[in-house]
PyMOL Python script that loads the backbone (N, CA, C, O; Angstrom):
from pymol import cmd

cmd.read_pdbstr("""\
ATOM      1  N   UNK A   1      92.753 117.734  82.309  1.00  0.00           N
ATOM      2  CA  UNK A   1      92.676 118.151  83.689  1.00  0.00           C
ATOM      3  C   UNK A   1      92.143 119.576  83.724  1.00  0.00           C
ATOM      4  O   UNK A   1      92.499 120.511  83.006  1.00  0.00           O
ATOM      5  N   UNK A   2      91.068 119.575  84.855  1.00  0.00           N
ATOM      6  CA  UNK A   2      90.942 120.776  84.898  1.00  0.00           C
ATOM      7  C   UNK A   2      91.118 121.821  86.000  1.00  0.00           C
ATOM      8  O   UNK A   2      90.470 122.028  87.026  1.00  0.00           O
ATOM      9  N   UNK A   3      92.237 122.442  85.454  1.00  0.00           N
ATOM     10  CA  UNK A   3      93.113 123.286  86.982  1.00  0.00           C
ATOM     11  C   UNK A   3      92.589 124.730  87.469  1.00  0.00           C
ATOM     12  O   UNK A   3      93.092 125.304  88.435  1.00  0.00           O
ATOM     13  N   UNK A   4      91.752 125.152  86.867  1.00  0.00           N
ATOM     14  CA  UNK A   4      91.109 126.537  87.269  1.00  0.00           C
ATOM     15  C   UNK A   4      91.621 126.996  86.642  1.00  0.00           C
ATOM     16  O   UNK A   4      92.356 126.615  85.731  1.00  0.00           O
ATOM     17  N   UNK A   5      91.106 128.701  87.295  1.00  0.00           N
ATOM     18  CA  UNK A   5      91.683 130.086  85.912  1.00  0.00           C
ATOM     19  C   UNK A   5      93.308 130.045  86.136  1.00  0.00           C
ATOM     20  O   UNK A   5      93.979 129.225  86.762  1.00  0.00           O
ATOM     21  N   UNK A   6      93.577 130.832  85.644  1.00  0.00           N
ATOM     22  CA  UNK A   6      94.990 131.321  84.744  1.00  0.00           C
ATOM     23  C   UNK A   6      95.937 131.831  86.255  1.00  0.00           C
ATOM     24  O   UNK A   6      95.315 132.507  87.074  1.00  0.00           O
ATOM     25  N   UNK A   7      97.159 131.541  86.503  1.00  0.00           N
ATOM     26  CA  UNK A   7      97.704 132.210  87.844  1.00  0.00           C
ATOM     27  C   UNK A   7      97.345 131.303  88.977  1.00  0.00           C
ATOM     28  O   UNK A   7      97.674 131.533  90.141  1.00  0.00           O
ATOM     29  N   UNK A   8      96.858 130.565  88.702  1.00  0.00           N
ATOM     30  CA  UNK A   8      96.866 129.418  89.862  1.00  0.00           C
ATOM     31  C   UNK A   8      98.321 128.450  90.086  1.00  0.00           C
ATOM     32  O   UNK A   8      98.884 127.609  89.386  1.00  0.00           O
ATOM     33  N   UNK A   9      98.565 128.990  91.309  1.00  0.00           N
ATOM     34  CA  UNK A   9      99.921 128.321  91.555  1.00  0.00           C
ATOM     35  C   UNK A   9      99.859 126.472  91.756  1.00  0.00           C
ATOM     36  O   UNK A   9      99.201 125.870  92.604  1.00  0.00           O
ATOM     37  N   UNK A  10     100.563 126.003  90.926  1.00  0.00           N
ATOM     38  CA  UNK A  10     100.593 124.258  90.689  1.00  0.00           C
ATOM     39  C   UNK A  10     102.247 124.440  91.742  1.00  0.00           C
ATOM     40  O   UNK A  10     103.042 125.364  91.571  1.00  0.00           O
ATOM     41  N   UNK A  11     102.413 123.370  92.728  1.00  0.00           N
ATOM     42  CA  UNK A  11     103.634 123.262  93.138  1.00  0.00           C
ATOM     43  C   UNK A  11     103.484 121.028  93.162  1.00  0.00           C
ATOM     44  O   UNK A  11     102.652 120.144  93.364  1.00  0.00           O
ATOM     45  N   UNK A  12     104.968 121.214  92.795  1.00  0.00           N
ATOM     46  CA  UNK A  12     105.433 119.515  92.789  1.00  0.00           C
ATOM     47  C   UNK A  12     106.241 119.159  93.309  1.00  0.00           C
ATOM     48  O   UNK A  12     107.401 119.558  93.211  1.00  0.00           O
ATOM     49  N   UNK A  13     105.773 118.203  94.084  1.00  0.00           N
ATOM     50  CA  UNK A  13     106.460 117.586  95.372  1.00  0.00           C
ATOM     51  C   UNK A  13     106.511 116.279  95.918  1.00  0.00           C
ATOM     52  O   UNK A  13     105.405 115.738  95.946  1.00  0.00           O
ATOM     53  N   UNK A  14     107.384 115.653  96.327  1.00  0.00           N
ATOM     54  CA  UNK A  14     107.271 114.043  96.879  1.00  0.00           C
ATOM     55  C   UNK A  14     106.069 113.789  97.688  1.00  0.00           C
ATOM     56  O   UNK A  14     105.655 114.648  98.467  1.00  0.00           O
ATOM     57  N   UNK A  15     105.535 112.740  97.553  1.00  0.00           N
ATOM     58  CA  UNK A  15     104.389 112.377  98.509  1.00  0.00           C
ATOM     59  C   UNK A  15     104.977 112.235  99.769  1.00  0.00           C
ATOM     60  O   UNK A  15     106.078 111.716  99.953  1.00  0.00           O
ATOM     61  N   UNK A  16     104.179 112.738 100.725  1.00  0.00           N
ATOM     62  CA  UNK A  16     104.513 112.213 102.640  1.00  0.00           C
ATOM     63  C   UNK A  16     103.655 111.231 102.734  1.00  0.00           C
ATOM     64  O   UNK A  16     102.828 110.625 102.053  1.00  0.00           O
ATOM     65  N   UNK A  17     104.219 111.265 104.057  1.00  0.00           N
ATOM     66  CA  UNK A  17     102.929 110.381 105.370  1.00  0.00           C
ATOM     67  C   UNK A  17     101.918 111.266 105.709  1.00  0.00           C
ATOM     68  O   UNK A  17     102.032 112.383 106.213  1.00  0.00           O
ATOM     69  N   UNK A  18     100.886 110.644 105.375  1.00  0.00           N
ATOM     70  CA  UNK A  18      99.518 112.002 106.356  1.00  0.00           C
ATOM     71  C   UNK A  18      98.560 112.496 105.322  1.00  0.00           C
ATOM     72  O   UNK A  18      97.436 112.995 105.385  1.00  0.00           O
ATOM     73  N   UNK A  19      99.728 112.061 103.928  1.00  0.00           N
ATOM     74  CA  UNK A  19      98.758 113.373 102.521  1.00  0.00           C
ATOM     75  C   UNK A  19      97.419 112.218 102.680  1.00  0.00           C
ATOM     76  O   UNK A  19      97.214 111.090 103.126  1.00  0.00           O
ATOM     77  N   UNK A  20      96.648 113.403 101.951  1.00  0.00           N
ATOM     78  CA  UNK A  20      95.363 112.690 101.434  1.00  0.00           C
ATOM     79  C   UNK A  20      94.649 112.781  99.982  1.00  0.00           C
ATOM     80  O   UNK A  20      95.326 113.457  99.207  1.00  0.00           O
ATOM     81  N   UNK A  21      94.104 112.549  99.724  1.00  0.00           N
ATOM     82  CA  UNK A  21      93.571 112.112  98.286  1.00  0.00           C
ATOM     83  C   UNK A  21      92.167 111.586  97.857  1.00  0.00           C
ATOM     84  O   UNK A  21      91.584 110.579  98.258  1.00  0.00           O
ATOM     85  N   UNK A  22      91.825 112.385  97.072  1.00  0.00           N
ATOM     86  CA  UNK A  22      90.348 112.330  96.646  1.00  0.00           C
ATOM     87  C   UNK A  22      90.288 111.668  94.907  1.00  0.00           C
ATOM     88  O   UNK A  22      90.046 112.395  93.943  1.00  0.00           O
ATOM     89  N   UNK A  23      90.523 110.388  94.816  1.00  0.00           N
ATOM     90  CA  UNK A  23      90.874 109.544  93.513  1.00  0.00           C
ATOM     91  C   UNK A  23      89.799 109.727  92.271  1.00  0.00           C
ATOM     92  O   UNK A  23      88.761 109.074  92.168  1.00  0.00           O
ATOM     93  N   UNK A  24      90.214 110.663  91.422  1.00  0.00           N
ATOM     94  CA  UNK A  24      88.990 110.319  90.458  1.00  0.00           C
ATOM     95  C   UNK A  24      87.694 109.299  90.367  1.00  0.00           C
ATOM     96  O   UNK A  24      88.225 108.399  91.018  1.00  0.00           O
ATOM     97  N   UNK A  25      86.769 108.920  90.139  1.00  0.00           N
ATOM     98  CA  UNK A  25      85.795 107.996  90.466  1.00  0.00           C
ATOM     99  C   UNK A  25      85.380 107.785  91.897  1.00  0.00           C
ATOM    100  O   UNK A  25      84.237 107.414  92.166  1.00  0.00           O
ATOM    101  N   UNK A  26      86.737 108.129  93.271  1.00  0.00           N
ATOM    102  CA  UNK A  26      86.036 107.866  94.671  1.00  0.00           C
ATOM    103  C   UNK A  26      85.069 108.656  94.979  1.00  0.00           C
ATOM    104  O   UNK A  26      85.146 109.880  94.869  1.00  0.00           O
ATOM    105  N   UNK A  27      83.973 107.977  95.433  1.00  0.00           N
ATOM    106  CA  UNK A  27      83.406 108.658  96.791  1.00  0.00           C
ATOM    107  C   UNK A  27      84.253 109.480  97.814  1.00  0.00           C
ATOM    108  O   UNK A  27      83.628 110.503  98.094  1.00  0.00           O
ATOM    109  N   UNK A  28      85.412 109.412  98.457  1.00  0.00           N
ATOM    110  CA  UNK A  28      85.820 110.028  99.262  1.00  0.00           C
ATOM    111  C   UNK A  28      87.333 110.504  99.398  1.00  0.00           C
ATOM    112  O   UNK A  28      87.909 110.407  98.314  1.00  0.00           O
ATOM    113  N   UNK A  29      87.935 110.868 100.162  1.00  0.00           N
ATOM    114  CA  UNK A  29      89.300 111.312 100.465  1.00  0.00           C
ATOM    115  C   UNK A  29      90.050 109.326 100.848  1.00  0.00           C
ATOM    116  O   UNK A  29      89.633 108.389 101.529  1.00  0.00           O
ATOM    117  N   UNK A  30      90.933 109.481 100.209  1.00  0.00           N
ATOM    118  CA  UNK A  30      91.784 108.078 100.988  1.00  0.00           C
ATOM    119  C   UNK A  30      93.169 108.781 101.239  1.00  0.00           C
ATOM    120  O   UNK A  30      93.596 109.861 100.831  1.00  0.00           O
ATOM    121  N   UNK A  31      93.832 107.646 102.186  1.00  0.00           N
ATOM    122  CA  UNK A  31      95.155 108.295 102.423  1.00  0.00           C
ATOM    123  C   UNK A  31      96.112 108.188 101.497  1.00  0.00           C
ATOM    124  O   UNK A  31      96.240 107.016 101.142  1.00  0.00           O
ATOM    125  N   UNK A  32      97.117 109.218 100.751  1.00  0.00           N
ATOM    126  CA  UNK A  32      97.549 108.224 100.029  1.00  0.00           C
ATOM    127  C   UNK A  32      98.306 107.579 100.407  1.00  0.00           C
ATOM    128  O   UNK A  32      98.215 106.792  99.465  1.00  0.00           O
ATOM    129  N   UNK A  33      99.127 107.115 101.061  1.00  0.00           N
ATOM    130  CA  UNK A  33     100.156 105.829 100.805  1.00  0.00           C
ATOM    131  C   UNK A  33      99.140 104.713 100.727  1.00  0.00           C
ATOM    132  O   UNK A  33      99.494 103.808  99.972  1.00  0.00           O
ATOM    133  N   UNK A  34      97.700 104.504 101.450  1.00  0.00           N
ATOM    134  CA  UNK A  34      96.441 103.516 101.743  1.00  0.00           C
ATOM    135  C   UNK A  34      96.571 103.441  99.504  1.00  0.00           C
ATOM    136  O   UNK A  34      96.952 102.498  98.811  1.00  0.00           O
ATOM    137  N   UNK A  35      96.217 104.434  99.188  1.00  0.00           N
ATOM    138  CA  UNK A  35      95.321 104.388  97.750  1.00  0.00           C
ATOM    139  C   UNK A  35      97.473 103.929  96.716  1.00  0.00           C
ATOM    140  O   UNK A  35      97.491 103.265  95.680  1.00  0.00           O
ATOM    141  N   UNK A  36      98.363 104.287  97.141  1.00  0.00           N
ATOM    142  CA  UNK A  36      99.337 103.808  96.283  1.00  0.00           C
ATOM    143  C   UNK A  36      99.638 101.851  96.772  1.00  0.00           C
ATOM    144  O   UNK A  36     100.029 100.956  96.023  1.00  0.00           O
ATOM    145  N   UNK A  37      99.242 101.757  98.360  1.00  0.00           N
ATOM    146  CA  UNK A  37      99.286  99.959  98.904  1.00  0.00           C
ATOM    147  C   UNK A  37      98.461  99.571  97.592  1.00  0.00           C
ATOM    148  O   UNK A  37      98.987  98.901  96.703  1.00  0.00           O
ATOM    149  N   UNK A  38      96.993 100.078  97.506  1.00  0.00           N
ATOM    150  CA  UNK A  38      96.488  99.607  96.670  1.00  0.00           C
ATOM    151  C   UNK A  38      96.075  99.644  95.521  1.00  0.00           C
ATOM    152  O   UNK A  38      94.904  99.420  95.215  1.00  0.00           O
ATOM    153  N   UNK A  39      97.205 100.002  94.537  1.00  0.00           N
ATOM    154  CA  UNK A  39      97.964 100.138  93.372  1.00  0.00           C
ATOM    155  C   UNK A  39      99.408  99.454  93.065  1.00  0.00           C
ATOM    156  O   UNK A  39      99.947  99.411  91.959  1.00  0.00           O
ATOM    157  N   UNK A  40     100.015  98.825  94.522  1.00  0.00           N
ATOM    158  CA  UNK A  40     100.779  97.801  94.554  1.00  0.00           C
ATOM    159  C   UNK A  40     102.212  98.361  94.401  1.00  0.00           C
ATOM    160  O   UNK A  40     103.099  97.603  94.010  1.00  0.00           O
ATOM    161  N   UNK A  41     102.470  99.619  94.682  1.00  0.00           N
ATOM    162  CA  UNK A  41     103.452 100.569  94.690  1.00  0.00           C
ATOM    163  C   UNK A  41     104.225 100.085  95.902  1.00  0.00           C
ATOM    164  O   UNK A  41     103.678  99.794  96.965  1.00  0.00           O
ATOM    165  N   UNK A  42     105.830 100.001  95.629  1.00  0.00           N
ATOM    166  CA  UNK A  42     106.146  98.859  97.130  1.00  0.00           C
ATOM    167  C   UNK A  42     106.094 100.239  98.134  1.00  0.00           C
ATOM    168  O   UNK A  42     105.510 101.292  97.876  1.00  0.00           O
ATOM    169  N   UNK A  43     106.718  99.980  99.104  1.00  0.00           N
ATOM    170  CA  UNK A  43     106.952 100.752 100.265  1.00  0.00           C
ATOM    171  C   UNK A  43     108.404 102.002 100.243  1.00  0.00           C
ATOM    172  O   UNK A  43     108.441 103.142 100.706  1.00  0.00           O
ATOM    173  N   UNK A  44     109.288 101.341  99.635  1.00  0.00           N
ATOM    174  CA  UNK A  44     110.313 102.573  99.224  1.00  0.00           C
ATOM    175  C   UNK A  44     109.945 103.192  98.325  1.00  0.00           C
ATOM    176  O   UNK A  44     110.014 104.395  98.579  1.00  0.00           O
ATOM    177  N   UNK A  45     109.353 102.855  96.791  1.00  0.00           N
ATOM    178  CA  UNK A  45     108.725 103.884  95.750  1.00  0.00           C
ATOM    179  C   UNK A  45     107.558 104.975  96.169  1.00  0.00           C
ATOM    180  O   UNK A  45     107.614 106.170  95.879  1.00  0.00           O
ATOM    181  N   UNK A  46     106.493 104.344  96.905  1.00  0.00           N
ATOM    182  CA  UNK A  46     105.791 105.704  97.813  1.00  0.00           C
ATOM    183  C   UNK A  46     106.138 107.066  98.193  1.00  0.00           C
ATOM    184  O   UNK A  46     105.425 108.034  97.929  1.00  0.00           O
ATOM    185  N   UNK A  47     107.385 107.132  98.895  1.00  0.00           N
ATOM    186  CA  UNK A  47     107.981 108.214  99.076  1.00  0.00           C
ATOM    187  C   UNK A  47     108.925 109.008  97.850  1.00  0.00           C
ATOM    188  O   UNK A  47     109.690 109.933  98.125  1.00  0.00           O
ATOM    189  N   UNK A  48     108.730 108.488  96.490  1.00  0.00           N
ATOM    190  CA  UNK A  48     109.593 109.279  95.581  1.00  0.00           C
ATOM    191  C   UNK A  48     108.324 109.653  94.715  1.00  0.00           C
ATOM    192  O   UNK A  48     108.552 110.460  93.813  1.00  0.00           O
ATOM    193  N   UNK A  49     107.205 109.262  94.822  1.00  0.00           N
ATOM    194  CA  UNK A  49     106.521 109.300  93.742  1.00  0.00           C
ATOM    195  C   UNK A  49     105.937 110.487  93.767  1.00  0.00           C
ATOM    196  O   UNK A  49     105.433 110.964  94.784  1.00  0.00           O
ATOM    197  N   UNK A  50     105.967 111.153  92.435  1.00  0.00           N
ATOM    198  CA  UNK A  50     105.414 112.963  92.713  1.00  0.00           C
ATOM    199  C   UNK A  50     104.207 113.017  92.797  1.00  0.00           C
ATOM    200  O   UNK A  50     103.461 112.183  92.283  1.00  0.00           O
ATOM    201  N   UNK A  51     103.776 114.152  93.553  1.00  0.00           N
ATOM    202  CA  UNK A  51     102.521 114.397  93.308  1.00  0.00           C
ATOM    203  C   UNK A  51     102.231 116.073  93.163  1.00  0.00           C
ATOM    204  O   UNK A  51     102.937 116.670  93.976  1.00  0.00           O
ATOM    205  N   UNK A  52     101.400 116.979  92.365  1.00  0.00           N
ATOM    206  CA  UNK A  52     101.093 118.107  92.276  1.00  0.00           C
ATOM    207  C   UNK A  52      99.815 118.630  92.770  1.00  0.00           C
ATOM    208  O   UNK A  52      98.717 118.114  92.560  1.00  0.00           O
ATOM    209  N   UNK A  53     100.062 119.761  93.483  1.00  0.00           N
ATOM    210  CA  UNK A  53      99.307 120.154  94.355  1.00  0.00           C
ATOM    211  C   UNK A  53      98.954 121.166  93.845  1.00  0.00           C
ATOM    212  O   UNK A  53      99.746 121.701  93.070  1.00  0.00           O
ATOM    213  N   UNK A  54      97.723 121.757  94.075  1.00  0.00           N
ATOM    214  CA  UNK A  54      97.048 123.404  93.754  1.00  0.00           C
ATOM    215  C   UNK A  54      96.337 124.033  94.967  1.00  0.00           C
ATOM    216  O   UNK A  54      95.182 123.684  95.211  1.00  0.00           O
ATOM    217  N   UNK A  55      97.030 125.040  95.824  1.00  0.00           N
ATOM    218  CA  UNK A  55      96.502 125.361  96.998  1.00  0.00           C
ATOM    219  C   UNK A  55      96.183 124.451  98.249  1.00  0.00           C
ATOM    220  O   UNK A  55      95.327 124.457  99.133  1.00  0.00           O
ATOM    221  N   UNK A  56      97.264 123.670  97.915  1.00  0.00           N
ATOM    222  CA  UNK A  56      97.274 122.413  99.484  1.00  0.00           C
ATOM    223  C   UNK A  56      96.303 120.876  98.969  1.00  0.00           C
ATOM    224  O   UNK A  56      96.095 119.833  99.589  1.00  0.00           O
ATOM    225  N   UNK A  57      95.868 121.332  97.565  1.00  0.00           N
ATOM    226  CA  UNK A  57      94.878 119.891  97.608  1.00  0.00           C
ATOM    227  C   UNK A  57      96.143 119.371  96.442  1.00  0.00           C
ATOM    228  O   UNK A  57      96.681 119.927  95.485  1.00  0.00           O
ATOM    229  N   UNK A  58      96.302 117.760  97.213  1.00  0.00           N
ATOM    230  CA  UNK A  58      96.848 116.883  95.804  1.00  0.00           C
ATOM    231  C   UNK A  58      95.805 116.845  94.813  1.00  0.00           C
ATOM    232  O   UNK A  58      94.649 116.602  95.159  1.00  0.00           O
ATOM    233  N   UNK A  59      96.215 117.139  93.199  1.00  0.00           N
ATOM    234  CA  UNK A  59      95.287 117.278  92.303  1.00  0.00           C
ATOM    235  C   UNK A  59      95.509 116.119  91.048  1.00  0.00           C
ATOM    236  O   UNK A  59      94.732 115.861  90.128  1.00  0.00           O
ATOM    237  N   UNK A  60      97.275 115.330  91.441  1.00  0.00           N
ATOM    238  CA  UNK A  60      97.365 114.715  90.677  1.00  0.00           C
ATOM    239  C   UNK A  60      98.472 113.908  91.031  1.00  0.00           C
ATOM    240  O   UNK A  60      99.534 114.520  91.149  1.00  0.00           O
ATOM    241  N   UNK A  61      98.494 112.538  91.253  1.00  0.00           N
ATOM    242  CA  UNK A  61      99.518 111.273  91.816  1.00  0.00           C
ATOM    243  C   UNK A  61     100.502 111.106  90.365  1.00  0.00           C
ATOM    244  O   UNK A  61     100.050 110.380  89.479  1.00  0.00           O
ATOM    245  N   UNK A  62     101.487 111.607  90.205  1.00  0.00           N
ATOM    246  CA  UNK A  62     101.531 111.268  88.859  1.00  0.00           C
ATOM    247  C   UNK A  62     102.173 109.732  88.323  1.00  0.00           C
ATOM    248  O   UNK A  62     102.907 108.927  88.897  1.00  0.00           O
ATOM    249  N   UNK A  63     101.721 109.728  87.347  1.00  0.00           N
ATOM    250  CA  UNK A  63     101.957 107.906  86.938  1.00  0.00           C
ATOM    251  C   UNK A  63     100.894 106.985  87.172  1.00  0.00           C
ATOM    252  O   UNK A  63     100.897 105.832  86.741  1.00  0.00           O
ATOM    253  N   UNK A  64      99.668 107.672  88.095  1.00  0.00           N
ATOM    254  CA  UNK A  64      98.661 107.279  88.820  1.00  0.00           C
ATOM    255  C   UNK A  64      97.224 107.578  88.297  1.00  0.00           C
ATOM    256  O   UNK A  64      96.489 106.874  87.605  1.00  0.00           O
ATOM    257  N   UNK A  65      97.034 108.799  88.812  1.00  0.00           N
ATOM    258  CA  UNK A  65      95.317 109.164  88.703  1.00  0.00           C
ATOM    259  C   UNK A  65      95.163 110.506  89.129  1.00  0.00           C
ATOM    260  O   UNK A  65      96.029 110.994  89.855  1.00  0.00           O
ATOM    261  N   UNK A  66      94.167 111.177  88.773  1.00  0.00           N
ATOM    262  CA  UNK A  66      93.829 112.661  88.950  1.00  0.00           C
ATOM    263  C   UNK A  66      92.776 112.635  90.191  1.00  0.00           C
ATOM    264  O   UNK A  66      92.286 111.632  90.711  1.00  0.00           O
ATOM    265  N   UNK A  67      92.547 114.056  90.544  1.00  0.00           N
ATOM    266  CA  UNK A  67      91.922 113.994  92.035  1.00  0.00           C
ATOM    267  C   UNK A  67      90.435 114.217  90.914  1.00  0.00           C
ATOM    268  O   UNK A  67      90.320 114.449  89.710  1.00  0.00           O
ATOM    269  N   UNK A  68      89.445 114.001  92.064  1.00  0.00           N
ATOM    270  CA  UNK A  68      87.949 113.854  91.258  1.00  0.00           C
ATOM    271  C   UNK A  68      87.645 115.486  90.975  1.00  0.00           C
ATOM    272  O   UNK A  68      86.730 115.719  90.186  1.00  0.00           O
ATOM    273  N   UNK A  69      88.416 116.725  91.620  1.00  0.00           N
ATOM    274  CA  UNK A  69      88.153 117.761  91.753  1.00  0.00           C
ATOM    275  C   UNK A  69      88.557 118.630  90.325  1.00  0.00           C
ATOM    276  O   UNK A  69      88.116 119.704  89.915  1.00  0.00           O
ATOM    277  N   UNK A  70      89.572 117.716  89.753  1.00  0.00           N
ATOM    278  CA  UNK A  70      90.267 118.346  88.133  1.00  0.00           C
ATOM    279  C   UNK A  70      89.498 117.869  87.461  1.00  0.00           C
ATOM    280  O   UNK A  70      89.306 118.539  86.446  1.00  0.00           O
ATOM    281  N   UNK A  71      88.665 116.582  87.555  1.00  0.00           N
ATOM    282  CA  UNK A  71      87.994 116.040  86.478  1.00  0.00           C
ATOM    283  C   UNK A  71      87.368 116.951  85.501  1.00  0.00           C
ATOM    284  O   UNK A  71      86.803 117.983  85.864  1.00  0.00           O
ATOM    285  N   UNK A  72      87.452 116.613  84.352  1.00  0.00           N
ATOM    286  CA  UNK A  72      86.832 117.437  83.012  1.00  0.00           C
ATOM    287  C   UNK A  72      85.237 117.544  82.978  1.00  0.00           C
ATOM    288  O   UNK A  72      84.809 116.566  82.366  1.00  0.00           O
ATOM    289  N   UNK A  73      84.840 117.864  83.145  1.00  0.00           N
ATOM    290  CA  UNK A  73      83.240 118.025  82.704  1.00  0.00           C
ATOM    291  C   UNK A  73      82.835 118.601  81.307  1.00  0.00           C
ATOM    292  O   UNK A  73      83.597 118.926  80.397  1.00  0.00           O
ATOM    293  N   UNK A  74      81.678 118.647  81.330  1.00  0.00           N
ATOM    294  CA  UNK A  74      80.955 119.424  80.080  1.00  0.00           C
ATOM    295  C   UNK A  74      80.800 120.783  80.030  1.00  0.00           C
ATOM    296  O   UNK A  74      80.641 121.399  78.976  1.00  0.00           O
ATOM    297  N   UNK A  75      80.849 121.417  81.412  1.00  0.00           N
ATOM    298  CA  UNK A  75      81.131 122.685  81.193  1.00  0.00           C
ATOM    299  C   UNK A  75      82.384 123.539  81.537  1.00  0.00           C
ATOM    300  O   UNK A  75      82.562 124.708  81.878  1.00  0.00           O
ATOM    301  N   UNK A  76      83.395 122.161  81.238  1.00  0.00           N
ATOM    302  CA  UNK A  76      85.052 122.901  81.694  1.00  0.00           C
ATOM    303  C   UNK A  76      85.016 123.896  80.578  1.00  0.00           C
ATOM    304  O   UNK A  76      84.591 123.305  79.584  1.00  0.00           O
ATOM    305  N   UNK A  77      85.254 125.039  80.330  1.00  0.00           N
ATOM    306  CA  UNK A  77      86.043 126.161  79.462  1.00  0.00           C
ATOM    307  C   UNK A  77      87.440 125.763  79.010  1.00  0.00           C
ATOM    308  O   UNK A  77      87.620 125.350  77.865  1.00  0.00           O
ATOM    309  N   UNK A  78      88.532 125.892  79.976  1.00  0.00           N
ATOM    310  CA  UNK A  78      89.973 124.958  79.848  1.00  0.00           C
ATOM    311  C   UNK A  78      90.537 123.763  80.347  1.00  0.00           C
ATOM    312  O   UNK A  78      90.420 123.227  81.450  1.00  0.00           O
ATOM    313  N   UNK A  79      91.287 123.384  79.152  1.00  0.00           N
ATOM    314  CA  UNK A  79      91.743 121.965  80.046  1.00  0.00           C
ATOM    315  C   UNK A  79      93.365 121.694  79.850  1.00  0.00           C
ATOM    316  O   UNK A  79      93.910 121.702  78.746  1.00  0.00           O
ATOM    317  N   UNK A  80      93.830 121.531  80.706  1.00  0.00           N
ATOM    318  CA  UNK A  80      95.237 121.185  80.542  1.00  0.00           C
ATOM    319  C   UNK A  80      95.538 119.938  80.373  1.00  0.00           C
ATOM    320  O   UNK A  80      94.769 119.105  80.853  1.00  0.00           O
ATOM    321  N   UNK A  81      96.554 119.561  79.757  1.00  0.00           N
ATOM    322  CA  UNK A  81      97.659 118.277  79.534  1.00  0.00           C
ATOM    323  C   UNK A  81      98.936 118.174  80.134  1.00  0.00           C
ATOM    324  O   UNK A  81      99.902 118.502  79.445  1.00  0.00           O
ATOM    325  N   UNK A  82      99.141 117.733  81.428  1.00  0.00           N
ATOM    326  CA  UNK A  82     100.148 117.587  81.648  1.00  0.00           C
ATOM    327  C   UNK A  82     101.225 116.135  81.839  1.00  0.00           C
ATOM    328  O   UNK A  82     100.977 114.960  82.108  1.00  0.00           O
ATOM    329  N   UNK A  83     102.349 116.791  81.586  1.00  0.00           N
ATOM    330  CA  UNK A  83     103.380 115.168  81.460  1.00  0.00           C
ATOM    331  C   UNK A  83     104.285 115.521  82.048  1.00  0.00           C
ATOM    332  O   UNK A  83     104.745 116.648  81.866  1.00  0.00           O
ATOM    333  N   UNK A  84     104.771 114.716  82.871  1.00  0.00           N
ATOM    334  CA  UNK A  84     106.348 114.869  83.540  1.00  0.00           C
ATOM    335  C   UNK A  84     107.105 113.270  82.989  1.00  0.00           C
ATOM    336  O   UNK A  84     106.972 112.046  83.025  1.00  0.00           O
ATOM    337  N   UNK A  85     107.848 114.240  82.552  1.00  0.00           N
ATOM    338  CA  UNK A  85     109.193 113.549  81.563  1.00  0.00           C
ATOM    339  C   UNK A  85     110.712 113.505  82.462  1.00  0.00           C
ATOM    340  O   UNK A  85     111.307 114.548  82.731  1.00  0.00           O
ATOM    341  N   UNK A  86     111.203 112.195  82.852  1.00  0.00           N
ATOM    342  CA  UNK A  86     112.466 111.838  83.503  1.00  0.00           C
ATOM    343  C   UNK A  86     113.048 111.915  82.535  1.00  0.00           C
ATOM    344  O   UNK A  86     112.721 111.257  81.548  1.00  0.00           O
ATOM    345  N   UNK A  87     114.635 113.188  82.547  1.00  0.00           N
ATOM    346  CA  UNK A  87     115.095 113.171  82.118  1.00  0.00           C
ATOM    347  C   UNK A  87     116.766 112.254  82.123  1.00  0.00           C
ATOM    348  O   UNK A  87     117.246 112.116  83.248  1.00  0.00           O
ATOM    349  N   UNK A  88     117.285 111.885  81.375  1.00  0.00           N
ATOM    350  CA  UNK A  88     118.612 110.837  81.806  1.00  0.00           C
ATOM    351  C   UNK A  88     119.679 112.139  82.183  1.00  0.00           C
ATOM    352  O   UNK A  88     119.611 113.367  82.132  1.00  0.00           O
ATOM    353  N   UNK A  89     120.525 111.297  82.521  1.00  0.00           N
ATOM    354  CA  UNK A  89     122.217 112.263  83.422  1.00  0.00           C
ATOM    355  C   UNK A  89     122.708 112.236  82.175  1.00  0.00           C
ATOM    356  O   UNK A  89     123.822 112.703  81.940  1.00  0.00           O
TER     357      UNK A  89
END
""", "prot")
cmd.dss("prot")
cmd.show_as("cartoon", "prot")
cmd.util.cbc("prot")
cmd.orient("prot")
């Protein structure tokens, strides 16, 4: 993933109603709960499922897909790896 320079604030948060989403490979912005229907995600899991944001844009559905805007290129400089790990009680 590629998140920009260094000091860029990442914040993680439950998906709403309203977010939107620009899916790796799309042409365009979809809504997400529209782009998790069609990934077959039921209707109560939608609302728990995280997503991370960088300056108001979702950049990453996690469990899902990256926004087309992190995508890696050939002239990325850095690239991050990120994992979110559920931890047990």
């Amino acid at each position: 993933m590629n998140v920009g320079p260094g000091g860029t604030q990442l914040t993680l948060r439950y998906a709403e109603e309203g977010d939107r989403f620009r899916p790796l490979g799309s042409p365009g912005e979809k809504k997400l709960f529209r782009f998790l229907t069609d990934r077959k995600v039921s209707r109560f899991d939608k609302r728990s499922t995280p997503v991370l944001e960088r300056e108001g844009e979702i950049i990453w559905v996690v469990g899902h897909r990256i926004a087309e805007s992190v995508r890696v290129r050939n002239v990325t400089d850095q690239t991050w790896r990120l994992s979110l790990l559920q931890l047990e009680d």
